[in-house]
mmCIF file as gemmi writes it, N, C-alpha and C atoms, coordinates in Angstrom:
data_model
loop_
_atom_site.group_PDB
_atom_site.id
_atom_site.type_symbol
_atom_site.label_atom_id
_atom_site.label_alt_id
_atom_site.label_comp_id
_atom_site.label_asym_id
_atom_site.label_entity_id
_atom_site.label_seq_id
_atom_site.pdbx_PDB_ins_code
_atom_site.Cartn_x
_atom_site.Cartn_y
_atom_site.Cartn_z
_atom_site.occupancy
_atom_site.B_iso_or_equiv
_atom_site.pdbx_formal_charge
_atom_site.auth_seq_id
_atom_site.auth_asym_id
_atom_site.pdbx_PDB_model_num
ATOM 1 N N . UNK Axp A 1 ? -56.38 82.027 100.256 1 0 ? 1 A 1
ATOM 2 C CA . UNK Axp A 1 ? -57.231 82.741 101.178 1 0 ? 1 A 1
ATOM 3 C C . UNK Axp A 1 ? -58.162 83.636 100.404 1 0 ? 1 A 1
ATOM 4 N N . UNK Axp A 2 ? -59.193 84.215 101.288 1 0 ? 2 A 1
ATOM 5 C CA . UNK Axp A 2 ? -59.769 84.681 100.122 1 0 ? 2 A 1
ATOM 6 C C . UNK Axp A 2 ? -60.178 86.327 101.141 1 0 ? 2 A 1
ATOM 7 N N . UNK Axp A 3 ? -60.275 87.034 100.72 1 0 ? 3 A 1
ATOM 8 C CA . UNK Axp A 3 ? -60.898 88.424 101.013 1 0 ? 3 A 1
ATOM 9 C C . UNK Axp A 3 ? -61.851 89.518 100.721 1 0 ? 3 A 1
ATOM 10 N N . UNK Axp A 4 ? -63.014 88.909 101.599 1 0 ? 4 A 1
ATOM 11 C CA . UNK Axp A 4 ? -64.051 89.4 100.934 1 0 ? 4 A 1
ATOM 12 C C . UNK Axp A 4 ? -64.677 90.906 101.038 1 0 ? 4 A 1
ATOM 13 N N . UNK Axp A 5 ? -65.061 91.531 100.026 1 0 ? 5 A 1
ATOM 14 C CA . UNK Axp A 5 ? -65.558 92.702 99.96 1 0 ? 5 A 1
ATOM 15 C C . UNK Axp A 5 ? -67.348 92.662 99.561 1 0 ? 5 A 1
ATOM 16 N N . UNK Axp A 6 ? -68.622 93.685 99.507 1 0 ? 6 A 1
ATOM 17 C CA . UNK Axp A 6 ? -69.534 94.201 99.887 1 0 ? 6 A 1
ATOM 18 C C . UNK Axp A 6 ? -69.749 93.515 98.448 1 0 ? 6 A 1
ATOM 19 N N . UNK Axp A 7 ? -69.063 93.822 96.918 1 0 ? 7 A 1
ATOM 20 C CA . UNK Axp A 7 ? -69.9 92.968 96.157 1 0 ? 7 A 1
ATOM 21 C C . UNK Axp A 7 ? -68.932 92.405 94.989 1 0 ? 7 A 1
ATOM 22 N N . UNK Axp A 8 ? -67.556 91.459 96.238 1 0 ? 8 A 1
ATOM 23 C CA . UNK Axp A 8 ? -67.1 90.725 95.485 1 0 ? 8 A 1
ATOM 24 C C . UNK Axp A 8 ? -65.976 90.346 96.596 1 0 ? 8 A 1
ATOM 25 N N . UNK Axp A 9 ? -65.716 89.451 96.204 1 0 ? 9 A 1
ATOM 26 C CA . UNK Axp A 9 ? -64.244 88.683 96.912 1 0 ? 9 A 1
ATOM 27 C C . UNK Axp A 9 ? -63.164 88.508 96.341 1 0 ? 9 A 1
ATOM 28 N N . UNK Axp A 10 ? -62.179 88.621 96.568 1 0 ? 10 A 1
ATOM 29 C CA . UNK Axp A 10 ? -60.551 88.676 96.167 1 0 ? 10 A 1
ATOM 30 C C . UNK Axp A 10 ? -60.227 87.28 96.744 1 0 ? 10 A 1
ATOM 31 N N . UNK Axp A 11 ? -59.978 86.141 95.836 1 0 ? 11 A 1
ATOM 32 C CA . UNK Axp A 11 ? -59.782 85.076 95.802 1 0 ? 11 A 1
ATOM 33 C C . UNK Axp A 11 ? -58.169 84.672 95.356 1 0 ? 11 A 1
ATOM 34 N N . UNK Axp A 12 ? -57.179 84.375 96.706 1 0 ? 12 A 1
ATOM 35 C CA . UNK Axp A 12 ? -55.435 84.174 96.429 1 0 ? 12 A 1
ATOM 36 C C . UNK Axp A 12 ? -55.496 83.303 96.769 1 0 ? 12 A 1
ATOM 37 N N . UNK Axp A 13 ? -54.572 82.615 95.398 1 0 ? 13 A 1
ATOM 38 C CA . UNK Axp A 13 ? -53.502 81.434 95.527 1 0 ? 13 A 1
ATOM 39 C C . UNK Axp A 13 ? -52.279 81.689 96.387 1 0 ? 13 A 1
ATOM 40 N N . UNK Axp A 14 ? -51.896 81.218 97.432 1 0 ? 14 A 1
ATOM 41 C CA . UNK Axp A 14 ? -50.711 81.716 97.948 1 0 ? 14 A 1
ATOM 42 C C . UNK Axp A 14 ? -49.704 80.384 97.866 1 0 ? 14 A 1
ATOM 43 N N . UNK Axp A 15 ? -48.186 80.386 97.223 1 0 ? 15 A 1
ATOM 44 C CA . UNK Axp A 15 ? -47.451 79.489 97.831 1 0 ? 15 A 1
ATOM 45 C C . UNK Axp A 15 ? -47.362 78.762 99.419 1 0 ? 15 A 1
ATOM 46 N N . UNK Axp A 16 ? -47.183 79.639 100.267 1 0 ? 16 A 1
ATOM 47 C CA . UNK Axp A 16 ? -47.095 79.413 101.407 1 0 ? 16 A 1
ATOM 48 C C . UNK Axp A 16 ? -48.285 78.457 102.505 1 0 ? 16 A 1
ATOM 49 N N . UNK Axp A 17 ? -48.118 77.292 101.968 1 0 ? 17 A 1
ATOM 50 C CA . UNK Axp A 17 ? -49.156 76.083 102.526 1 0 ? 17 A 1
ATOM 51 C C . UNK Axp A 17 ? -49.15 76.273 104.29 1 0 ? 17 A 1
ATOM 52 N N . UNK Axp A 18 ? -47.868 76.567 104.724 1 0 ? 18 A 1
ATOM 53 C CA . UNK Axp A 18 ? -48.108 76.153 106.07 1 0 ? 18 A 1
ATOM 54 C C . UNK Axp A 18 ? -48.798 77.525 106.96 1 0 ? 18 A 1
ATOM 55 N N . UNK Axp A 19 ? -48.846 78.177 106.281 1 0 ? 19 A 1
ATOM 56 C CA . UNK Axp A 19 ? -49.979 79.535 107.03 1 0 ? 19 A 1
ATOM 57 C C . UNK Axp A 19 ? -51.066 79.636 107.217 1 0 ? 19 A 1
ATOM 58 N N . UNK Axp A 20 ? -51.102 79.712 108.407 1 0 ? 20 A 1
ATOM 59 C CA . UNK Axp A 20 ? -52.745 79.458 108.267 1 0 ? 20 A 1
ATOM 60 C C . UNK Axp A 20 ? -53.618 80.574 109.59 1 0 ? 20 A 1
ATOM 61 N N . UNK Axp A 21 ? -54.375 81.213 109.354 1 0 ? 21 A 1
ATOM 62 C CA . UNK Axp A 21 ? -55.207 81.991 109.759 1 0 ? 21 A 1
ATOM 63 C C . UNK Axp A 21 ? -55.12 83.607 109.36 1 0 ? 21 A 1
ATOM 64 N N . UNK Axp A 22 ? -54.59 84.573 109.977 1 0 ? 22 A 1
ATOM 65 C CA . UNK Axp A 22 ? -55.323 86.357 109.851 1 0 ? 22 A 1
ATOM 66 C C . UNK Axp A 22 ? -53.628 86.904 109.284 1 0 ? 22 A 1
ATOM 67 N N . UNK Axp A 23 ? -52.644 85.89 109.068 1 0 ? 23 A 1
ATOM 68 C CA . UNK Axp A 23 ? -51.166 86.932 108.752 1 0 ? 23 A 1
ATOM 69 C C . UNK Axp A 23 ? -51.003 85.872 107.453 1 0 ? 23 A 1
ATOM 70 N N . UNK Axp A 24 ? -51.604 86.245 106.288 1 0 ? 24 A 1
ATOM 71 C CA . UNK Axp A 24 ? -50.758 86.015 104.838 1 0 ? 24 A 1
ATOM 72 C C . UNK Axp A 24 ? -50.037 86.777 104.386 1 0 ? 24 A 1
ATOM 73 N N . UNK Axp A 25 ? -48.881 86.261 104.159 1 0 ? 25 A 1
ATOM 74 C CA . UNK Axp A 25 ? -47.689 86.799 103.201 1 0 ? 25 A 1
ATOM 75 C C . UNK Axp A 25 ? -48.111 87.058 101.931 1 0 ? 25 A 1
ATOM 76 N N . UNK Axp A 26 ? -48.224 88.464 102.014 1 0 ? 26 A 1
ATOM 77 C CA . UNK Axp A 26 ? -48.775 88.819 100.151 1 0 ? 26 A 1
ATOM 78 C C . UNK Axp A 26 ? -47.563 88.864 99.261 1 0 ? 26 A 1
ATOM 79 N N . UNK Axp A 27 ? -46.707 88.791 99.894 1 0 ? 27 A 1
ATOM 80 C CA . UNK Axp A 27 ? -45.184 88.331 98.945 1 0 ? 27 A 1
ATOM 81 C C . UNK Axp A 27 ? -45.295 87.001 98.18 1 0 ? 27 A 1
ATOM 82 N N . UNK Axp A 28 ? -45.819 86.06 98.762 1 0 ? 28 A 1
ATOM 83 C CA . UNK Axp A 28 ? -45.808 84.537 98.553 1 0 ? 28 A 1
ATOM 84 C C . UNK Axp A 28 ? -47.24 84.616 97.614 1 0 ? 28 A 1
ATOM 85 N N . UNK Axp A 29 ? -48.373 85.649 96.724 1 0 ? 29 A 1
ATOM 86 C CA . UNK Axp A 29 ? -49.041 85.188 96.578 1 0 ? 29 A 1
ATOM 87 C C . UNK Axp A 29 ? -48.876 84.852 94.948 1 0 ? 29 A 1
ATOM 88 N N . UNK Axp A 30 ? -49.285 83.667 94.553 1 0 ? 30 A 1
ATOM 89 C CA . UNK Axp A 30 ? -49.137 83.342 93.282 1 0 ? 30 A 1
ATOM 90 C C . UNK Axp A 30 ? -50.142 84.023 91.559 1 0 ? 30 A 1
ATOM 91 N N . UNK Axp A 31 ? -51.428 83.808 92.6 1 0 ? 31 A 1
ATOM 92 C CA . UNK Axp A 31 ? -52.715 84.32 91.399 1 0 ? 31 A 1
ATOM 93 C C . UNK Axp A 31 ? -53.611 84.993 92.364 1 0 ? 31 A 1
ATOM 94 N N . UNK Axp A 32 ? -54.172 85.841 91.746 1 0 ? 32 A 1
ATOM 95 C CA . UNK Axp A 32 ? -55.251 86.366 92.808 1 0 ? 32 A 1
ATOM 96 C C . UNK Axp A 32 ? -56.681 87.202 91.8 1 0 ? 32 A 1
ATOM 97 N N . UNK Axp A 33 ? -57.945 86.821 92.005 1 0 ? 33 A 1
ATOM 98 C CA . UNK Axp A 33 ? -58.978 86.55 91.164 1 0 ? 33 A 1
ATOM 99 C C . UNK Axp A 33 ? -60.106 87.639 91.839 1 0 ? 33 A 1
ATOM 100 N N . UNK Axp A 34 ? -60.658 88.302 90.89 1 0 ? 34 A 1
ATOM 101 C CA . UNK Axp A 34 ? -61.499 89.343 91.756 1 0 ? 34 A 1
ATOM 102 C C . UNK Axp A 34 ? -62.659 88.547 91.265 1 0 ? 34 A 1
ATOM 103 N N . UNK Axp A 35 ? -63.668 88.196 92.204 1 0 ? 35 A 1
ATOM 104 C CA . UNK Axp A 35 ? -64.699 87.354 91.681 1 0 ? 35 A 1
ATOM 105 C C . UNK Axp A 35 ? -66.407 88.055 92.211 1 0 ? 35 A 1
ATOM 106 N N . UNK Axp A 36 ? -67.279 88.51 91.237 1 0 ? 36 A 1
ATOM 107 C CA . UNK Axp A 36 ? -68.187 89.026 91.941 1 0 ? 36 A 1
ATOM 108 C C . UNK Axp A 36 ? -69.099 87.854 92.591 1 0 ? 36 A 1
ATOM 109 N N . UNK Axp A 37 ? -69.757 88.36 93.681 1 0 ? 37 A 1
ATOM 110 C CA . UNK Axp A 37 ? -70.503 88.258 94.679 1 0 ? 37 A 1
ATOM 111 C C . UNK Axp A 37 ? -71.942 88.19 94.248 1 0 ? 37 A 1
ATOM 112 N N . UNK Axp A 38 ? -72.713 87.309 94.262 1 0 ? 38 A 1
ATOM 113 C CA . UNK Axp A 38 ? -74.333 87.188 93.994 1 0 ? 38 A 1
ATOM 114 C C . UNK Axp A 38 ? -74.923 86.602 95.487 1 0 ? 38 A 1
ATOM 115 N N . UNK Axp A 39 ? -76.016 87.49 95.735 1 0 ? 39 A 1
ATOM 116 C CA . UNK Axp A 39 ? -77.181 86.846 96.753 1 0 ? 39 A 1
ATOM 117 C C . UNK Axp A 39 ? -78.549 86.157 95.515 1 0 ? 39 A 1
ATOM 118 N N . UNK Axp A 40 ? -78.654 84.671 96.946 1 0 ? 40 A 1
ATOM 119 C CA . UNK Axp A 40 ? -79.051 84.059 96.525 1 0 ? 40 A 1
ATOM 120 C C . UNK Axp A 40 ? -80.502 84.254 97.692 1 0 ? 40 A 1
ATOM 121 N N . UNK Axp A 41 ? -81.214 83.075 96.768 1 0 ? 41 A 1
ATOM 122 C CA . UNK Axp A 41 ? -82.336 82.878 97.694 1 0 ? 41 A 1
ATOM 123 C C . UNK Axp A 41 ? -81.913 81.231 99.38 1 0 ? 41 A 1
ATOM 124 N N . UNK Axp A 42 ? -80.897 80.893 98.482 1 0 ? 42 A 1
ATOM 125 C CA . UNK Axp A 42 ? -80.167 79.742 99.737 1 0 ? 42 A 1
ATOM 126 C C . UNK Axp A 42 ? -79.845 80.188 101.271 1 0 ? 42 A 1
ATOM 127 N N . UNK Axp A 43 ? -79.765 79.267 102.026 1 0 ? 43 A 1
ATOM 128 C CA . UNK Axp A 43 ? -78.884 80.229 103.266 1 0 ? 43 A 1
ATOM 129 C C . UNK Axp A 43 ? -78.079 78.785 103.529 1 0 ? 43 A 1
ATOM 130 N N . UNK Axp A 44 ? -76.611 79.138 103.777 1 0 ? 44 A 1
ATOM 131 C CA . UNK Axp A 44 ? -76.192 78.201 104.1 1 0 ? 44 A 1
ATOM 132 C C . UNK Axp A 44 ? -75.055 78.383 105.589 1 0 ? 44 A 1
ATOM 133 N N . UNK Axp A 45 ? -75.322 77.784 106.418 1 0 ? 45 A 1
ATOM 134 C CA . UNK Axp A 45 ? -74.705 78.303 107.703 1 0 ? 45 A 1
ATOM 135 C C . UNK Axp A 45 ? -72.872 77.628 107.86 1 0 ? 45 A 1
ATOM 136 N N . UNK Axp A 46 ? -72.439 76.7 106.718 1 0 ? 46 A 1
ATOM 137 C CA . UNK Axp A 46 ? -71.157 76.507 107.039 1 0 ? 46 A 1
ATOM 138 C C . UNK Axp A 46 ? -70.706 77.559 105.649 1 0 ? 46 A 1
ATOM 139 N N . UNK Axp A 47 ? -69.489 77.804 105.704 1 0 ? 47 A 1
ATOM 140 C CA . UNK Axp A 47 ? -69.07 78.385 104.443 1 0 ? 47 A 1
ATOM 141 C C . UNK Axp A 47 ? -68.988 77.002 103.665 1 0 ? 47 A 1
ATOM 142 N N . UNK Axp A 48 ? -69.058 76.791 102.063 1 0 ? 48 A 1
ATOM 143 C CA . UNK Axp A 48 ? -68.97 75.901 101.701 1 0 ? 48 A 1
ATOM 144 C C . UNK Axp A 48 ? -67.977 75.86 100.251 1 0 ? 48 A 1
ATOM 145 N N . UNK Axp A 49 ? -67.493 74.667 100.013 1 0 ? 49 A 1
ATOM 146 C CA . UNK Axp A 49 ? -66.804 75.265 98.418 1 0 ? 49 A 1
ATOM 147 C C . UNK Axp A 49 ? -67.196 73.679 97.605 1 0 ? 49 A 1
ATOM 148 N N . UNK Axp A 50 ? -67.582 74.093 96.544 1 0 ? 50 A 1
ATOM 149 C CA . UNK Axp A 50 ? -67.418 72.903 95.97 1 0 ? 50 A 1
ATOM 150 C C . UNK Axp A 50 ? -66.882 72.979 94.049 1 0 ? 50 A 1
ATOM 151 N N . UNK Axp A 51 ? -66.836 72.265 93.758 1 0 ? 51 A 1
ATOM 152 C CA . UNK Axp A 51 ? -66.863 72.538 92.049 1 0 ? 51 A 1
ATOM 153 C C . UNK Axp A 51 ? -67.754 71.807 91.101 1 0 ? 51 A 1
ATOM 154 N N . UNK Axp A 52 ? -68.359 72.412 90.299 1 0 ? 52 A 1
ATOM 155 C CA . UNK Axp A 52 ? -69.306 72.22 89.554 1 0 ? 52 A 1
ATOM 156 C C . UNK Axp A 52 ? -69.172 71.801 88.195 1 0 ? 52 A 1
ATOM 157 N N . UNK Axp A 53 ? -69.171 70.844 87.889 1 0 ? 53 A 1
ATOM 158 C CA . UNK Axp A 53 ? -68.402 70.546 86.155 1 0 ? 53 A 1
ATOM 159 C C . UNK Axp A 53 ? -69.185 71.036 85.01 1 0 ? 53 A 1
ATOM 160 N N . UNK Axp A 54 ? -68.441 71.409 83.99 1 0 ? 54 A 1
ATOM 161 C CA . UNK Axp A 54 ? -68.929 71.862 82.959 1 0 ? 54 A 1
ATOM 162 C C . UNK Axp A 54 ? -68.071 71.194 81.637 1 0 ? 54 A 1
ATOM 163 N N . UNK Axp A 55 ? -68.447 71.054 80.739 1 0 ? 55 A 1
ATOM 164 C CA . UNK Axp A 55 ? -67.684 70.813 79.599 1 0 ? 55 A 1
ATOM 165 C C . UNK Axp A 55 ? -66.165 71.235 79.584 1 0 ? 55 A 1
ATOM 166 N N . UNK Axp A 56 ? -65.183 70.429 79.512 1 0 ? 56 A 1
ATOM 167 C CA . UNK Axp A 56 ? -63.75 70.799 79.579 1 0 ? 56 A 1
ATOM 168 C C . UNK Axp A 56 ? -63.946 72.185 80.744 1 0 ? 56 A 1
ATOM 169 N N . UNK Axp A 57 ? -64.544 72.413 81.699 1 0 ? 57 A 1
ATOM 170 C CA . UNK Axp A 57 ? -64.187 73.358 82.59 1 0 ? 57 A 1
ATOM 171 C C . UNK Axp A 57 ? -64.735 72.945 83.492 1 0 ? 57 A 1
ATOM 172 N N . UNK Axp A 58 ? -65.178 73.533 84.858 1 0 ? 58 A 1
ATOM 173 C CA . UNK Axp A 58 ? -65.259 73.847 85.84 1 0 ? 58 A 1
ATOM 174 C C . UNK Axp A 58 ? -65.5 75.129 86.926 1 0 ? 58 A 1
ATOM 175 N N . UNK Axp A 59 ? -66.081 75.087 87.312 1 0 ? 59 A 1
ATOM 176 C CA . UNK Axp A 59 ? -66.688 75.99 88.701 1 0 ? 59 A 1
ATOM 177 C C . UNK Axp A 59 ? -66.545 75.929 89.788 1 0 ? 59 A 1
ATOM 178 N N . UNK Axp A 60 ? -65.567 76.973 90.558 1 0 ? 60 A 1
ATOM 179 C CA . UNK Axp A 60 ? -65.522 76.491 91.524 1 0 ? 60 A 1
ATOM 180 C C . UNK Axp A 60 ? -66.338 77.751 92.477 1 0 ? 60 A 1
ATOM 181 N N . UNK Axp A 61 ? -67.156 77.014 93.114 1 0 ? 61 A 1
ATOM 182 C CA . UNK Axp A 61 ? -68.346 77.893 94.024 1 0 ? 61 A 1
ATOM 183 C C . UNK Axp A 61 ? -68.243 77.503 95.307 1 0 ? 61 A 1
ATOM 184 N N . UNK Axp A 62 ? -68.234 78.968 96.161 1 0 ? 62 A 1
ATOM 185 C CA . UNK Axp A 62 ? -67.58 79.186 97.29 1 0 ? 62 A 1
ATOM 186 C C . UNK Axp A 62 ? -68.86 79.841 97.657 1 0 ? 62 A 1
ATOM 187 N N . UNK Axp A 63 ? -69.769 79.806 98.823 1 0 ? 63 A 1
ATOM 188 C CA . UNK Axp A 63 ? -71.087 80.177 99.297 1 0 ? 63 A 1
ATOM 189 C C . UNK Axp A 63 ? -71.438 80.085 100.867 1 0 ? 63 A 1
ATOM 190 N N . UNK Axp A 64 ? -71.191 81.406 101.219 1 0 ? 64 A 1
ATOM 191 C CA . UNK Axp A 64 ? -72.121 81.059 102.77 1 0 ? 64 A 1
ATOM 192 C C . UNK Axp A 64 ? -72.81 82.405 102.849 1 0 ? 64 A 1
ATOM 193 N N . UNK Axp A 65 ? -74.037 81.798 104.004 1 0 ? 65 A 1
ATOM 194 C CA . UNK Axp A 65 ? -75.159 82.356 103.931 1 0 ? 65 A 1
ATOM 195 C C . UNK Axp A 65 ? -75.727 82.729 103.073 1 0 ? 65 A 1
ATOM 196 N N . UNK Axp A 66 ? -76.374 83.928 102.319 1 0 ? 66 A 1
ATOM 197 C CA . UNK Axp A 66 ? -77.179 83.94 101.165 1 0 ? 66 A 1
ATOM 198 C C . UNK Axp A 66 ? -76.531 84.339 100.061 1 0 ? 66 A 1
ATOM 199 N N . UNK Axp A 67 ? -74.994 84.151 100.349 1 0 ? 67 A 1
ATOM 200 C CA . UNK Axp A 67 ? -73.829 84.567 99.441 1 0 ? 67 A 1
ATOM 201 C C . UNK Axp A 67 ? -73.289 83.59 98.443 1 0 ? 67 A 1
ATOM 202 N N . UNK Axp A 68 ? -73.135 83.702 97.205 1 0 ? 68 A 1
ATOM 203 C CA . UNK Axp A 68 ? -72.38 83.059 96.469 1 0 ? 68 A 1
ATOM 204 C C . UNK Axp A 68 ? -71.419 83.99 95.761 1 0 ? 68 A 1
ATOM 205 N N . UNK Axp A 69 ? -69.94 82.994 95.616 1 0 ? 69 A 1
ATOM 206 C CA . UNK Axp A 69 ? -69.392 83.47 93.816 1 0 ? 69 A 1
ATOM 207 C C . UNK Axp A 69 ? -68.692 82.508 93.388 1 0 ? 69 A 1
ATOM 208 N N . UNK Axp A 70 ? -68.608 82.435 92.307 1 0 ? 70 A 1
ATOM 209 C CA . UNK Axp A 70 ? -67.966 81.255 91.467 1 0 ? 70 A 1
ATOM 210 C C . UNK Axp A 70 ? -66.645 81.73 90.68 1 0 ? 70 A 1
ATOM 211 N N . UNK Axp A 71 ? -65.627 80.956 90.805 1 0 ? 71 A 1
ATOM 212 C CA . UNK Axp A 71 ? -64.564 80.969 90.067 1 0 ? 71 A 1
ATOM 213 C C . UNK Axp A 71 ? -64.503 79.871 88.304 1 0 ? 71 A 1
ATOM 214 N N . UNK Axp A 72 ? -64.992 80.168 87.695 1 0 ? 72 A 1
ATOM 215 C CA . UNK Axp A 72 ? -64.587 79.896 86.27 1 0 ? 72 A 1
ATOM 216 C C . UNK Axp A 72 ? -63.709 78.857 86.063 1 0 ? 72 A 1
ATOM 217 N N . UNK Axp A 73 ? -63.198 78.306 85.83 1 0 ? 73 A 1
ATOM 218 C CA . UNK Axp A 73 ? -62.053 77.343 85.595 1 0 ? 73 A 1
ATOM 219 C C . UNK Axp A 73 ? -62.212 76.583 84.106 1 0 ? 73 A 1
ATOM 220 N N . UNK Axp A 74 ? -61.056 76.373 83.646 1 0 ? 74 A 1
ATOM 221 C CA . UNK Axp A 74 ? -60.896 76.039 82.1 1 0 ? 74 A 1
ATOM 222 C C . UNK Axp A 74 ? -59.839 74.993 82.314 1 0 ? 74 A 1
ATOM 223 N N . UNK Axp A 75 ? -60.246 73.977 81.24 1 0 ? 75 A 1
ATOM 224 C CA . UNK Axp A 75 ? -59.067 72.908 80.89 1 0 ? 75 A 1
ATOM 225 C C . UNK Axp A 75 ? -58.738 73.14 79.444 1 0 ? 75 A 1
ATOM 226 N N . UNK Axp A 76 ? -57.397 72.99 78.983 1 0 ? 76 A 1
ATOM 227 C CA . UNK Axp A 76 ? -57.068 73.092 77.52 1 0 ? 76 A 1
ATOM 228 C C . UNK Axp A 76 ? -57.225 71.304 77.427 1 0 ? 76 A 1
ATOM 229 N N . UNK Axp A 77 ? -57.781 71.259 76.524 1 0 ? 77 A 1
ATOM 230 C CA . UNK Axp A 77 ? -57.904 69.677 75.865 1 0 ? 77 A 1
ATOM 231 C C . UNK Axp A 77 ? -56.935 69.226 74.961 1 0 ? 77 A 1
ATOM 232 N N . UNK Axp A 78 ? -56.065 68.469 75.754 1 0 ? 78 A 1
ATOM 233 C CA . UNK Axp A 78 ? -54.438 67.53 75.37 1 0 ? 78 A 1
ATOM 234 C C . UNK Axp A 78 ? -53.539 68.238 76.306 1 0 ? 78 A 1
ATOM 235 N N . UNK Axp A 79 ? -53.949 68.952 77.501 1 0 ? 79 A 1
ATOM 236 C CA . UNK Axp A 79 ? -52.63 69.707 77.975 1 0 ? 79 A 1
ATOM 237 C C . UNK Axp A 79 ? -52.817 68.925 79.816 1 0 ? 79 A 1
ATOM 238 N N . UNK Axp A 80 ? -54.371 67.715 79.652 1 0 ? 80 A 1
ATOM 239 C CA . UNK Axp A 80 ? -54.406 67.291 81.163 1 0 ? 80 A 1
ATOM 240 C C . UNK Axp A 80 ? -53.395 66.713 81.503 1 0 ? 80 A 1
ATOM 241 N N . UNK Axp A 81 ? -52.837 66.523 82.761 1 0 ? 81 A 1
ATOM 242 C CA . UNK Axp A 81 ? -51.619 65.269 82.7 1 0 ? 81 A 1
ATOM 243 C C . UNK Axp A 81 ? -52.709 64.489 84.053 1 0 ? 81 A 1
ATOM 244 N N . UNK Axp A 82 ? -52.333 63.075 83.972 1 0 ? 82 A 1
ATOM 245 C CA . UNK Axp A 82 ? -52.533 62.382 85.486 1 0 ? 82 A 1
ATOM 246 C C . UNK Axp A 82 ? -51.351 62.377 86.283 1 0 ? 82 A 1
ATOM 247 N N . UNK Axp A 83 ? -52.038 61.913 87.53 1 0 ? 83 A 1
ATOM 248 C CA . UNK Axp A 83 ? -50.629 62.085 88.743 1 0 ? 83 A 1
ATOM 249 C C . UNK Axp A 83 ? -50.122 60.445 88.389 1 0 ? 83 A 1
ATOM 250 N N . UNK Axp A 84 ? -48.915 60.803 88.849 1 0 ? 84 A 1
ATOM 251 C CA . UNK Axp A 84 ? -48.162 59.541 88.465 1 0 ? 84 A 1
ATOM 252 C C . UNK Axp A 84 ? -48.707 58.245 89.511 1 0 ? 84 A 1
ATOM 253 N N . UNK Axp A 85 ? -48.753 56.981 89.222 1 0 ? 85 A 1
ATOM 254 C CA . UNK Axp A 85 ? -49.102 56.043 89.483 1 0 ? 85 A 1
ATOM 255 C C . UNK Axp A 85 ? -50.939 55.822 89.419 1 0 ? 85 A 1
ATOM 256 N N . UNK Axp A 86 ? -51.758 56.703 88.789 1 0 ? 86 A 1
ATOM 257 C CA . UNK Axp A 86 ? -53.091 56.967 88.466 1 0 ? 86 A 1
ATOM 258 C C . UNK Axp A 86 ? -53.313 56.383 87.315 1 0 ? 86 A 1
């Protein structure tokens, strides 16, 4: 889930898959990422998330309305595994 503030969002991993809407268990949360907040010149009317590749990493960008922020993401190179039967 994520919780956004004026010029940044608090971005949690939570164990707890089957919860879903305004009551997260902050007991259950695993990682939690303070990520700043940029206005853009975009407007986008659904919230959107996508990830953006980069060399052994990744971006993951989360954006609605003239709002963006991006989460960083890193791969160690020899530590990928595939899912089994892939």
């Amino acid at each position: 889930y994520c919780i956004p503030q004026e010029t940044s969002w608090t971005l949690v991993f939570n164990s707890n898959i089957d919860s879903w809407g305004l009551k997260p268990d902050p007991k259950r949360d695993l990682y939690r990422f303070d990520i700043p907040v940029t206005q853009t010149n975009n407007q986008l009317e659904y919230f959107t998330m996508v990830f953006e590749n980069r060399d052994a990493a990744a971006d993951l960008l989360m954006a609605w309305g003239n709002l963006e922020a991006r989460l960083p993401l890193s791969f160690p190179l020899g530590r990928v595994h595939s899912l089994p039967g892939r």
